[in-house]
N, CA, C and O atoms as CSV, one atom per row, in Angstrom:
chain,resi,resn,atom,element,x,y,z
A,1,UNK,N,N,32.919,17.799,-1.894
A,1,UNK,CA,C,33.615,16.882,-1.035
A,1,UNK,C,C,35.083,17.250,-1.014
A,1,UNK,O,O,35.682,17.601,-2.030
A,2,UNK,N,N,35.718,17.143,0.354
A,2,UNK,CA,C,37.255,17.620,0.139
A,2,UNK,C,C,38.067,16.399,-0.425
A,2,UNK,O,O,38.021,15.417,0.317
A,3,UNK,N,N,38.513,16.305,-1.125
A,3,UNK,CA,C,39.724,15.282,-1.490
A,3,UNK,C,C,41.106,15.359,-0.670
A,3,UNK,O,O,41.548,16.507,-0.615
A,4,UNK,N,N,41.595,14.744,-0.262
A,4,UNK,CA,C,43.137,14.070,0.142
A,4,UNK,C,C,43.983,13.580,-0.791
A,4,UNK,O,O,43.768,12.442,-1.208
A,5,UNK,N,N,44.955,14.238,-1.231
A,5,UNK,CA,C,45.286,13.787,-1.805
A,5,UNK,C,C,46.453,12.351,-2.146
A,5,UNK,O,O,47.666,12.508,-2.288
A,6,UNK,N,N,45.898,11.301,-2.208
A,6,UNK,CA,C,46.371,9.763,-2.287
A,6,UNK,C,C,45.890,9.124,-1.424
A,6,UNK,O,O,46.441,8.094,-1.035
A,7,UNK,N,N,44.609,9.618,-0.841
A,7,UNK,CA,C,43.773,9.129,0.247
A,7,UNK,C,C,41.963,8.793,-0.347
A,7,UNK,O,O,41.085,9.653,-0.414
A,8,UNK,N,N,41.831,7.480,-0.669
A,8,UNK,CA,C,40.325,7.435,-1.254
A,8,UNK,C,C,39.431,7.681,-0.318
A,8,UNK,O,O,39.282,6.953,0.663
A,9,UNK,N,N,38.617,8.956,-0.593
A,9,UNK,CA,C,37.726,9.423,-0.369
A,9,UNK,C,C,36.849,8.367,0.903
A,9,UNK,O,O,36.488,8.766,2.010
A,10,UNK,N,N,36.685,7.109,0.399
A,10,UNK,CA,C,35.841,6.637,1.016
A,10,UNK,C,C,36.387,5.596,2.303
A,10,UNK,O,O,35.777,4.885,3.101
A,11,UNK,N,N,37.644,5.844,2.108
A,11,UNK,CA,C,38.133,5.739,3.644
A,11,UNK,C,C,38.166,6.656,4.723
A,11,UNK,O,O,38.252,6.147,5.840
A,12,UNK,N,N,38.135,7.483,4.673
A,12,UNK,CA,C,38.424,9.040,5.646
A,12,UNK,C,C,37.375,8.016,6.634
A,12,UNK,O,O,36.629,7.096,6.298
A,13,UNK,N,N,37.672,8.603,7.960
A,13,UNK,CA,C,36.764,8.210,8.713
A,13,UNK,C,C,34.599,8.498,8.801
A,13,UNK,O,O,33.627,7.889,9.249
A,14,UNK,N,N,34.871,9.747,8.078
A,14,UNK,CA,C,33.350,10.087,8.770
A,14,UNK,C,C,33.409,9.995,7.344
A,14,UNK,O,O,32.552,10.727,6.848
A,15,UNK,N,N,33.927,9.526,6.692
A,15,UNK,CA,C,33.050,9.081,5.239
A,15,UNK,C,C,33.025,7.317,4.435
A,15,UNK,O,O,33.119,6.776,3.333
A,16,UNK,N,N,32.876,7.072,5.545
A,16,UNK,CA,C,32.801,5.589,5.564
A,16,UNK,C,C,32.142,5.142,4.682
A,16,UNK,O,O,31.000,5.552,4.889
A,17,UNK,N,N,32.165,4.215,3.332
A,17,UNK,CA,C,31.317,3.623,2.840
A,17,UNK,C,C,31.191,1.761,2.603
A,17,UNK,O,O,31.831,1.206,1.710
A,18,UNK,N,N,30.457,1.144,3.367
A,18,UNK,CA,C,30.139,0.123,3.736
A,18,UNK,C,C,30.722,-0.530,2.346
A,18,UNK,O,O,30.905,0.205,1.375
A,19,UNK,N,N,30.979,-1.790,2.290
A,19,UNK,CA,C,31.313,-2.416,1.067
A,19,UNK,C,C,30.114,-3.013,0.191
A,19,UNK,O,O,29.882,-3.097,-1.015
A,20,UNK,N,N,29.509,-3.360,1.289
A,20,UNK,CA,C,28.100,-4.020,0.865
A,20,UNK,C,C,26.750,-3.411,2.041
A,20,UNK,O,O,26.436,-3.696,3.197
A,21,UNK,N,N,26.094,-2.197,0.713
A,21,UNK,CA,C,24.947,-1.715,1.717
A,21,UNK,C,C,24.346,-2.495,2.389
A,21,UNK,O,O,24.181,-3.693,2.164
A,22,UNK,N,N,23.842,-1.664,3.568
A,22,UNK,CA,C,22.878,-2.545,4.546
A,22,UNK,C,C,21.614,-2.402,4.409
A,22,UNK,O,O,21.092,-1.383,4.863
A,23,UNK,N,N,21.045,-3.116,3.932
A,23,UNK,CA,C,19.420,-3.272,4.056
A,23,UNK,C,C,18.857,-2.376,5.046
A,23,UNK,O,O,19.664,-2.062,5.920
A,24,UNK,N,N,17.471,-1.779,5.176
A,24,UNK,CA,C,17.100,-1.477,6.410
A,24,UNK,C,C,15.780,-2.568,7.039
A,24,UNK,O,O,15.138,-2.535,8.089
A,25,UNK,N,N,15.746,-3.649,5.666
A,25,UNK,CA,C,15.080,-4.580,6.249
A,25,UNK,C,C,16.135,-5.545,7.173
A,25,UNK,O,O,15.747,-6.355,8.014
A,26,UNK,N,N,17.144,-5.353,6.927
A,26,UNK,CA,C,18.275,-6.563,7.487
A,26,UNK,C,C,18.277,-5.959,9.408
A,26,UNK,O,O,18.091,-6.664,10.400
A,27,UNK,N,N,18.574,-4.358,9.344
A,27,UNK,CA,C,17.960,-3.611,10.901
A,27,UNK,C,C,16.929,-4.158,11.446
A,27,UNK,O,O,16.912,-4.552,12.612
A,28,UNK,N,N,15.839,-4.240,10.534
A,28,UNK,CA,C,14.481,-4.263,11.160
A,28,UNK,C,C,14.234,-5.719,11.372
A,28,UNK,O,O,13.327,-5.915,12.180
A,29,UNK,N,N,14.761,-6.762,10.895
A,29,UNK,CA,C,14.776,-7.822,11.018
A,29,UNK,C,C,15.419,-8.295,12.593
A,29,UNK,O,O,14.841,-8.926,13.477
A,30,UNK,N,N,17.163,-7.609,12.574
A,30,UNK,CA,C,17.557,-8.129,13.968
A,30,UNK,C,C,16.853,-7.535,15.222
A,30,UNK,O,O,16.891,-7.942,16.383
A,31,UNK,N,N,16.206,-6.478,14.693
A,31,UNK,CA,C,14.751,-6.064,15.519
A,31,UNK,C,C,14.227,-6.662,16.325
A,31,UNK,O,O,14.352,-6.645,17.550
A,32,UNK,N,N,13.568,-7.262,15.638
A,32,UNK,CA,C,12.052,-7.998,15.587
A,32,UNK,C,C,12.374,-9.068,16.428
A,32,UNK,O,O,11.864,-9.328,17.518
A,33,UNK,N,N,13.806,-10.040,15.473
A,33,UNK,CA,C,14.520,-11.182,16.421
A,33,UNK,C,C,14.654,-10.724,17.737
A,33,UNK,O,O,13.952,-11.297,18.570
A,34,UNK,N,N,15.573,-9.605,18.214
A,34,UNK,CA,C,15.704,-9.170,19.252
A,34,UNK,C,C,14.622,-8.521,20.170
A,34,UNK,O,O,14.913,-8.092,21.286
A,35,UNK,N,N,13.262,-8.464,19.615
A,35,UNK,CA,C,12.160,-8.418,20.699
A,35,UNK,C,C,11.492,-9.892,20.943
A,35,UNK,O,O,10.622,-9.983,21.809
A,36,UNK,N,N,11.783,-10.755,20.384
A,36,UNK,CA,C,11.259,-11.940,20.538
A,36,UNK,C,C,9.804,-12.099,19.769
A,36,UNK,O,O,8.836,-12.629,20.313
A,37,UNK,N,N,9.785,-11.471,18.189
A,37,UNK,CA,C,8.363,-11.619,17.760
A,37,UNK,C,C,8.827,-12.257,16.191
A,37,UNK,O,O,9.888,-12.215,15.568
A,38,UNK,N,N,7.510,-12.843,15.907
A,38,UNK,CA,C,7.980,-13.793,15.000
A,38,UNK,C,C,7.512,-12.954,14.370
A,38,UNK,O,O,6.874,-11.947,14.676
A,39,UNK,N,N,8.138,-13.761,12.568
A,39,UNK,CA,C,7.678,-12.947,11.765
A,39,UNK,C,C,6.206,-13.454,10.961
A,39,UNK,O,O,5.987,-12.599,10.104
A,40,UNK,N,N,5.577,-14.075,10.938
A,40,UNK,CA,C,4.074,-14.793,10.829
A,40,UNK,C,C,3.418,-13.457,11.642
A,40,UNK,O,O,2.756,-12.550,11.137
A,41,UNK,N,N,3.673,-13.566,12.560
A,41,UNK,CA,C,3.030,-12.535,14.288
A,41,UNK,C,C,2.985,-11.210,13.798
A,41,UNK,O,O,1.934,-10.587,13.952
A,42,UNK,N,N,3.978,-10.652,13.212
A,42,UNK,CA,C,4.500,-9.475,12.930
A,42,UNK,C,C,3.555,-9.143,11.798
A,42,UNK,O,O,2.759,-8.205,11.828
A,43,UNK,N,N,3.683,-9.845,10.969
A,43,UNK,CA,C,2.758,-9.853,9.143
A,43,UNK,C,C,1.415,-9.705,9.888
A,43,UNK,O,O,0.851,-8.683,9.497
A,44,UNK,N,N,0.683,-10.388,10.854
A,44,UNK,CA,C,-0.421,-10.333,10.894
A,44,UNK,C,C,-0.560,-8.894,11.765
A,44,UNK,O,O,-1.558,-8.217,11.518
A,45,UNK,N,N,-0.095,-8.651,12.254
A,45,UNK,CA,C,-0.413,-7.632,13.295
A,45,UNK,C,C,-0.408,-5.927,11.828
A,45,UNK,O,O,-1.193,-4.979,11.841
A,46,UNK,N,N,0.785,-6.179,10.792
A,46,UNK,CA,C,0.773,-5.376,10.315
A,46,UNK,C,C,-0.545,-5.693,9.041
A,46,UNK,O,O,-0.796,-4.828,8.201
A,47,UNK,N,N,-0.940,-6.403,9.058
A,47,UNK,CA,C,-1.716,-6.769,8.200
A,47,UNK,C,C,-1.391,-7.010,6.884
A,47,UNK,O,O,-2.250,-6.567,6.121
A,48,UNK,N,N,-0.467,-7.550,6.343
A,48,UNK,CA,C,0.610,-8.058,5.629
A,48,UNK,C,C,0.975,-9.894,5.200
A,48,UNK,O,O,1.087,-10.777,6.050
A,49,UNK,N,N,1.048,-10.011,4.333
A,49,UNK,CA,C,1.279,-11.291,4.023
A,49,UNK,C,C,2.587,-11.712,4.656
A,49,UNK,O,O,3.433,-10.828,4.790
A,50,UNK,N,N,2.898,-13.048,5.103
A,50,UNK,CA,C,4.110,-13.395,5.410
A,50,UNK,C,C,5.356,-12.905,4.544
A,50,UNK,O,O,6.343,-12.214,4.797
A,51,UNK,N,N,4.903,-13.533,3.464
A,51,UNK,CA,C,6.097,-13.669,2.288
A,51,UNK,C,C,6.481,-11.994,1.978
A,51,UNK,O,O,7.656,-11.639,2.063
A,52,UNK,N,N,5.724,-11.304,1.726
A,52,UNK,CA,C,6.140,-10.209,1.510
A,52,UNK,C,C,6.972,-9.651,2.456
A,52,UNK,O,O,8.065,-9.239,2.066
A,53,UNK,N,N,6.572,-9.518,4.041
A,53,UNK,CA,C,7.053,-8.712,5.275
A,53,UNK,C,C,8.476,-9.917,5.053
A,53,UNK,O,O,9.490,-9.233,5.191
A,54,UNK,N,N,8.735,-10.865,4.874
A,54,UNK,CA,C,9.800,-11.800,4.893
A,54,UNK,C,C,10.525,-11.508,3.744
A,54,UNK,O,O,11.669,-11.960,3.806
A,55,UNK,N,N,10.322,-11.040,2.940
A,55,UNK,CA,C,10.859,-10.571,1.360
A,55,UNK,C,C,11.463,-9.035,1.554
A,55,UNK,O,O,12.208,-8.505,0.729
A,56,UNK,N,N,10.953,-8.329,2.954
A,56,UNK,CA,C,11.246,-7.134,2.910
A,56,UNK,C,C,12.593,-7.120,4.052
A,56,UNK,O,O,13.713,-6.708,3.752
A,57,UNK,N,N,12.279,-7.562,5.158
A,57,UNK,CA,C,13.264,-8.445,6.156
A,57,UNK,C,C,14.425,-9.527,5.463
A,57,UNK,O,O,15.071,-10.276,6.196
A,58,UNK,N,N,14.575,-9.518,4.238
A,58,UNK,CA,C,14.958,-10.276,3.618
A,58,UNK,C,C,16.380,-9.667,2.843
A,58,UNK,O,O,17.417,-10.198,2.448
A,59,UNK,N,N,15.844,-8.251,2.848
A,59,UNK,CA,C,16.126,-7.282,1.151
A,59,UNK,C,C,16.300,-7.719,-0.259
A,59,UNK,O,O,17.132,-7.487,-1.137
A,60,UNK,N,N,15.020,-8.565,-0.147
A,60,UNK,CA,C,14.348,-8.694,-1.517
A,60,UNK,C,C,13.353,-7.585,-1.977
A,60,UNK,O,O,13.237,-7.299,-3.169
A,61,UNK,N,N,12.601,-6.939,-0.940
A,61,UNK,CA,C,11.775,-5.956,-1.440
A,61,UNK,C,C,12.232,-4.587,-0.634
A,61,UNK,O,O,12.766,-4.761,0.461
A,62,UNK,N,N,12.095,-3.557,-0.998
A,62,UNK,CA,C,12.052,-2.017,-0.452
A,62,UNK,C,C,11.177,-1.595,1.305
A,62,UNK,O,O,10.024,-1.849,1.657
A,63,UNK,N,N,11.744,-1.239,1.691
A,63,UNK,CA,C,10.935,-0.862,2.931
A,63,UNK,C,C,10.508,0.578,2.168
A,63,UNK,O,O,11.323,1.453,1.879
A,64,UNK,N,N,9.287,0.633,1.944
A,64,UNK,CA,C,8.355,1.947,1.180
A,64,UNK,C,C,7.978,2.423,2.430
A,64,UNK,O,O,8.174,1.979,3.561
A,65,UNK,N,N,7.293,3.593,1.940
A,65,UNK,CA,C,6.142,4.928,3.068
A,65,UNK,C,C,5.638,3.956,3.784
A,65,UNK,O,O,5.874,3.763,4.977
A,66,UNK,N,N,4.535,2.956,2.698
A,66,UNK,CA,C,3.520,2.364,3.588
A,66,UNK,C,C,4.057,1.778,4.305
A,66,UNK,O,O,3.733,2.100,5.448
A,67,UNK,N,N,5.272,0.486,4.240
A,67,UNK,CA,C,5.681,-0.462,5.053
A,67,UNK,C,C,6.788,0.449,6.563
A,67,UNK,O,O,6.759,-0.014,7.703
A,68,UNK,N,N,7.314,1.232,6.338
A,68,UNK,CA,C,7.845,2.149,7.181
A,68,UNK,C,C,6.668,2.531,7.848
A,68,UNK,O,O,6.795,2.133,9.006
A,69,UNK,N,N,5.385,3.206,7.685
A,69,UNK,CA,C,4.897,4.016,8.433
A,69,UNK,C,C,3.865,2.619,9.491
A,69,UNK,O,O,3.414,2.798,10.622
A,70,UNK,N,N,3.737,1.204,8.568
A,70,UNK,CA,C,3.685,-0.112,9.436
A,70,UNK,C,C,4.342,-0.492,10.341
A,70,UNK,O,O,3.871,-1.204,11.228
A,71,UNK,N,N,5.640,-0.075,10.308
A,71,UNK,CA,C,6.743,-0.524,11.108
A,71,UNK,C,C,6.627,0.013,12.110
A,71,UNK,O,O,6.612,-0.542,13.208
A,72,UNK,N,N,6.523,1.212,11.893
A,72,UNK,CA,C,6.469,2.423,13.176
A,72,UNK,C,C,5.075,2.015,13.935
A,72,UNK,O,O,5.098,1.974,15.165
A,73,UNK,N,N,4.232,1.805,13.450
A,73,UNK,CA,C,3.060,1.532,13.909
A,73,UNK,C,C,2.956,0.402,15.460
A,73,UNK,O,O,2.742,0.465,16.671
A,74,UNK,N,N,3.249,-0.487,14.470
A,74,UNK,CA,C,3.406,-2.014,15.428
A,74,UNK,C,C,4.767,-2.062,16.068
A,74,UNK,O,O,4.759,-2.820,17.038
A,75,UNK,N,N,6.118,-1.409,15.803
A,75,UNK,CA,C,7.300,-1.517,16.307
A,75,UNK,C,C,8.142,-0.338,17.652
A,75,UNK,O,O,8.855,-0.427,18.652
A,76,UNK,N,N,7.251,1.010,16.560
A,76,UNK,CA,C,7.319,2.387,17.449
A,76,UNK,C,C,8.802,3.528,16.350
A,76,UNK,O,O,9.096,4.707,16.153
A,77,UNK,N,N,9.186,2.395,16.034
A,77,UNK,CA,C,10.649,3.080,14.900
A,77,UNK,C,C,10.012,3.775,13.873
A,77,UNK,O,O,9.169,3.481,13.025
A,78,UNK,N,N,10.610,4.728,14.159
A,78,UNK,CA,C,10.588,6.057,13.079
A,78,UNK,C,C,10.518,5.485,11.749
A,78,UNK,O,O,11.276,4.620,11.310
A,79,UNK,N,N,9.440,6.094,11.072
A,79,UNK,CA,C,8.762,5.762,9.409
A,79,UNK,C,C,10.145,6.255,8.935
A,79,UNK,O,O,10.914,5.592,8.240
A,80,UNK,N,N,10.396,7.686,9.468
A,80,UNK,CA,C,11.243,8.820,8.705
A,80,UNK,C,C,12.661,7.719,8.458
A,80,UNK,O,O,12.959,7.442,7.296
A,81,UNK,N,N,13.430,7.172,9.538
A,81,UNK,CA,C,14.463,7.116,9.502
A,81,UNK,C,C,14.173,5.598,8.689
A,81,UNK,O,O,14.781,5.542,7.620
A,82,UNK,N,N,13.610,4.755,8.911
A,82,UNK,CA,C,13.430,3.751,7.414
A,82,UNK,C,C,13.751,4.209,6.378
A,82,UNK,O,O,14.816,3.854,5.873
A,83,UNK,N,N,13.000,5.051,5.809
A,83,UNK,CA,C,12.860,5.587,4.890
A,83,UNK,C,C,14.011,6.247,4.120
A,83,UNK,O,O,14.143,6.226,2.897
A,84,UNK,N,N,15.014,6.972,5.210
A,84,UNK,CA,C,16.405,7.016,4.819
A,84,UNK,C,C,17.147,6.101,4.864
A,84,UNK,O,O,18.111,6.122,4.100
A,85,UNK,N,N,17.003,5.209,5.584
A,85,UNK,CA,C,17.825,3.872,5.307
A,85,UNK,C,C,17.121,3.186,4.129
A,85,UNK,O,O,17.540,2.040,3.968
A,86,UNK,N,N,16.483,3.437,3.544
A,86,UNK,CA,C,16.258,2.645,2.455
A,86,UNK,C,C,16.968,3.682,1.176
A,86,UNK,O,O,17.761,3.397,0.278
A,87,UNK,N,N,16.381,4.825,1.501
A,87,UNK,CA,C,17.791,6.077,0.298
A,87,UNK,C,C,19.004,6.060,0.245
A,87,UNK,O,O,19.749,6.437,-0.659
A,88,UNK,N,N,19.327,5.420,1.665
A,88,UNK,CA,C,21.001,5.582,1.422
A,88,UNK,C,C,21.014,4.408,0.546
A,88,UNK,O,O,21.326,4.532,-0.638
A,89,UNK,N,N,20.649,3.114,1.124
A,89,UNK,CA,C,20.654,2.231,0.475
A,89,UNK,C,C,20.704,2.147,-1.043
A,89,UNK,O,O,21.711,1.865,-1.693
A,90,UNK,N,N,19.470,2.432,-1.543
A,90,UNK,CA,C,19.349,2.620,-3.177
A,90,UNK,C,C,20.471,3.520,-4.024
A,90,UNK,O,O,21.022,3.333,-5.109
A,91,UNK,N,N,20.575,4.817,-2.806
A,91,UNK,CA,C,21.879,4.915,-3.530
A,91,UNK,C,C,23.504,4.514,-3.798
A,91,UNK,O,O,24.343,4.762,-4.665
A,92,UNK,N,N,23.444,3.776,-2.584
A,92,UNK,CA,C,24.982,2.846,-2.484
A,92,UNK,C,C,25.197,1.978,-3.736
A,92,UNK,O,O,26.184,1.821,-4.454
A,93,UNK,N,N,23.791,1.397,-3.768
A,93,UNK,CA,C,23.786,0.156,-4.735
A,93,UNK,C,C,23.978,0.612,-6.027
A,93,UNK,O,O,24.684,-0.066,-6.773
A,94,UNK,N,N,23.253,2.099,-6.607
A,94,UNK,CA,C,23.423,2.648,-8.185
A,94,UNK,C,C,24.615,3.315,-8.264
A,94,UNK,O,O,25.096,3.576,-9.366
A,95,UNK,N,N,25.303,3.710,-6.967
A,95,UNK,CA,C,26.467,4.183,-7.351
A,95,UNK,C,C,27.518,2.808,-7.390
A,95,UNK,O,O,28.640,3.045,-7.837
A,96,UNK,N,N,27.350,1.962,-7.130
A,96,UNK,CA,C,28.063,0.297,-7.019
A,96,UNK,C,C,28.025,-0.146,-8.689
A,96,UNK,O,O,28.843,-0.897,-9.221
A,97,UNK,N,N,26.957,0.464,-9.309
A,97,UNK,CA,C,26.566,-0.522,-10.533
A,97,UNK,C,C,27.694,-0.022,-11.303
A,97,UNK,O,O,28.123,1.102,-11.041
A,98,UNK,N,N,28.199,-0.688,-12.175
A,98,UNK,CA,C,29.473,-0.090,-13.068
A,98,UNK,C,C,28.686,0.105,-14.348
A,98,UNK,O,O,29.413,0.693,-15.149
A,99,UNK,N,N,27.798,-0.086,-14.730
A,99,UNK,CA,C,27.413,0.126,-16.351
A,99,UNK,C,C,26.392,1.220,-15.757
A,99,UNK,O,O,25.772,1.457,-16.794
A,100,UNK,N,N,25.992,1.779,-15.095
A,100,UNK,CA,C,25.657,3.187,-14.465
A,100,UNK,C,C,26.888,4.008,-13.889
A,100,UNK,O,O,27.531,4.756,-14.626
A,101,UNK,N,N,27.016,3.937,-13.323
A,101,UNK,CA,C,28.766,4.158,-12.834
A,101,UNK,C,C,28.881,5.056,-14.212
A,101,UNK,O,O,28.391,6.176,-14.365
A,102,UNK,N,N,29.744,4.204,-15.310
A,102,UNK,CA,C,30.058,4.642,-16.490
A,102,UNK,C,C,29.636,5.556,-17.573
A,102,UNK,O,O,30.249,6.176,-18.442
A,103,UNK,N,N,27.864,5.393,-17.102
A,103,UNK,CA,C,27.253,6.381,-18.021
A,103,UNK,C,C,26.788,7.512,-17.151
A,103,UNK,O,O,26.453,8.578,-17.668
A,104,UNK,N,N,26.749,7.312,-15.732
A,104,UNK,CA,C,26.754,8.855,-15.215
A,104,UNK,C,C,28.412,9.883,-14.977
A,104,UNK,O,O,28.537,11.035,-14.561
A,105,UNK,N,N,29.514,8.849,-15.456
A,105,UNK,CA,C,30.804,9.447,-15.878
A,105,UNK,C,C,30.597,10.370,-17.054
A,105,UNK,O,O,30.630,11.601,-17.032
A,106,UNK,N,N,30.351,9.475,-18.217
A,106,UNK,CA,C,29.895,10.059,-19.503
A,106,UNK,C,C,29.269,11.531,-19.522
A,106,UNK,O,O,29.705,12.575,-20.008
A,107,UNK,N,N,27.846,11.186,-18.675
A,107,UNK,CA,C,27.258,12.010,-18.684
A,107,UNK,C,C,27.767,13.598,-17.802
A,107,UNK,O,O,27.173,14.671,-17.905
A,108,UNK,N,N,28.585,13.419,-17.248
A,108,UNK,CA,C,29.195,14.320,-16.482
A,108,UNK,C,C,30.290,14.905,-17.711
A,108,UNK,O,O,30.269,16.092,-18.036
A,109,UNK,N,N,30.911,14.258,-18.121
A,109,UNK,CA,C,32.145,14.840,-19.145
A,109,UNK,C,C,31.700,15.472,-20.199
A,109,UNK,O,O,32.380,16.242,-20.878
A,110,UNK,N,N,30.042,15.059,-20.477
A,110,UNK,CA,C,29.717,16.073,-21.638
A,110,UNK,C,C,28.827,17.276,-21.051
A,110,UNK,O,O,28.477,18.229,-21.747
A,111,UNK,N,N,28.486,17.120,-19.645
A,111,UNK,CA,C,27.961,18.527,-19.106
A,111,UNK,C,C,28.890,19.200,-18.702
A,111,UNK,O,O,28.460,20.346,-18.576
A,112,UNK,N,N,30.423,19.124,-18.289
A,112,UNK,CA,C,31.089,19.562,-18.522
A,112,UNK,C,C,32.002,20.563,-19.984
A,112,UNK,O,O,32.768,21.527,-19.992
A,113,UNK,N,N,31.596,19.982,-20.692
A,113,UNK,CA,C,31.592,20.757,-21.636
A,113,UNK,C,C,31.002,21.747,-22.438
A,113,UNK,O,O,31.514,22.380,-23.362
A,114,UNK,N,N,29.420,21.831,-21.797
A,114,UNK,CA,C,28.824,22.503,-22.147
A,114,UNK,C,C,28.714,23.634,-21.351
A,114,UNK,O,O,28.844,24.779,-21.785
A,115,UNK,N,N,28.461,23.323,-20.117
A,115,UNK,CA,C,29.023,24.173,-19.091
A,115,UNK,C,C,30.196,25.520,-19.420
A,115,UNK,O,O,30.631,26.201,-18.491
């Protein structure tokens, strides 16, 4: 990554990092709203329990293979690109955690040394 110097990284323009990741259930949700289908309608069609497809629309649960390649199914949206919106995601959030944060610092300063 190029650094600037007195410029944080994660302002530069094309390296934008959201403050608070976005779900790709939170996308798929204004979706769904925005085709006019409920989500009861939606669960059944995917063959899915309410609570869960509402837990995932929620970002309480992961949009996985299976539920991505559901989505695409009944919606037409790319499994693939779920699927990266759910990676970026996971990784926004572990690089957010500070007691990970700290020990993948650690862990860098002593592969550095061995190196």
């Amino acid at each position: 990554m190029v650094t600037i110097e007195g410029v944080d990284p994660h302002m530069i323009a094309n390296n934008l990092t959201p403050y608070e990741p976005t779900h790709p259930g939170e996308i798929l949700k204004e979706e769904i709203e925005s085709r006019g289908i409920s989500q009861r309608k939606l669960a059944a069609q995917m063959g899915v329990a309410y609570s869960v497809l509402n837990e995932v629309l929620n970002a309480k649960r992961p949009v996985t293979a299976e539920y991505a390649l559901l989505f695409e199914a009944v919606l037409g949206i790319e499994a693939e690109m779920s699927i990266k919106m759910q990676a970026r995601y996971n990784l926004q959030v572990a690089k957010q955690n500070k007691p990970f944060a700290d020990r993948l610092a650690q862990i860098r300063k002593v592969a550095a040394t061995v190196l």
